[in-house]
C-alpha positions in Angstrom: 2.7 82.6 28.4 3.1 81.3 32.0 6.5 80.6 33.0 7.0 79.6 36.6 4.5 78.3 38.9 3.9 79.7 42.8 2.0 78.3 45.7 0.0 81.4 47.0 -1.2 81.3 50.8 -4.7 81.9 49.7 -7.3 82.9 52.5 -10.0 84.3 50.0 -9.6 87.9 51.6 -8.8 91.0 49.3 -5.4 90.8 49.9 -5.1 87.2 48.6 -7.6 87.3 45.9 -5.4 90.8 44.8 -2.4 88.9 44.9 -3.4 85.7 42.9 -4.7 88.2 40.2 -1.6 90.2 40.2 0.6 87.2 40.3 -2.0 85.5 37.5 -1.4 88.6 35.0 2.8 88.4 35.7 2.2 84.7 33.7 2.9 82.7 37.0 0.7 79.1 37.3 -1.0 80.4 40.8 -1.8 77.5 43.0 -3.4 78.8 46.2 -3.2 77.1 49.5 -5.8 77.6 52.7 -4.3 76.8 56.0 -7.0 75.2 58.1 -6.0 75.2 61.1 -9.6 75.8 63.1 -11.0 72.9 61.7 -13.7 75.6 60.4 -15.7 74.5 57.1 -17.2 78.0 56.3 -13.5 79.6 56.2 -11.9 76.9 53.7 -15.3 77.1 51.6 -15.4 80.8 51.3 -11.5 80.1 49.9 -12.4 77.5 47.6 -15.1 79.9 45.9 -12.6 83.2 45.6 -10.5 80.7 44.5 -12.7 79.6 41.5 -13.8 82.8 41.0 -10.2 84.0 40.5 -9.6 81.1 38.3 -7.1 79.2 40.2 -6.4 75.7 41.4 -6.6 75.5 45.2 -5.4 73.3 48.1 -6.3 72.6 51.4 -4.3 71.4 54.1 -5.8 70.7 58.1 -2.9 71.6 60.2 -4.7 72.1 63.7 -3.2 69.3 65.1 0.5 70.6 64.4 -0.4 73.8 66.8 
């Protein structure tokens, strides 16, 4: 049963990926969130597809105008 929900900086690397499945099997509602702050496609599609293939919803935000 999940319980609590948790926004997960998600760049689709092992540690993230490790993390959202370690988080999923605790019962938490994972939500992962990709950074893009480069601007770079390739990076936020590569998290978008660890994210499905993880099973969890995922969020993008552009922040390279705030740096």
């Amino acid at each position: 049963m999940k319980y609590k929900s948790v926004a997960l900086g998600f760049s689709g690397g092992m540690d993230s990926i490790t993390a959202a499945r370690r988080l999923l099997s605790d019962g938490y509602d994972v939500k992962a969130v990709t950074l893009d702050m480069l601007g770079e496609q390739s990076m936020v599609d590569s998290a978008a597809s660890a994210a499905q293939e993880v099973g969890v919803e995922h969020y993008v935000r552009y922040v390279g105008e705030d740096f």
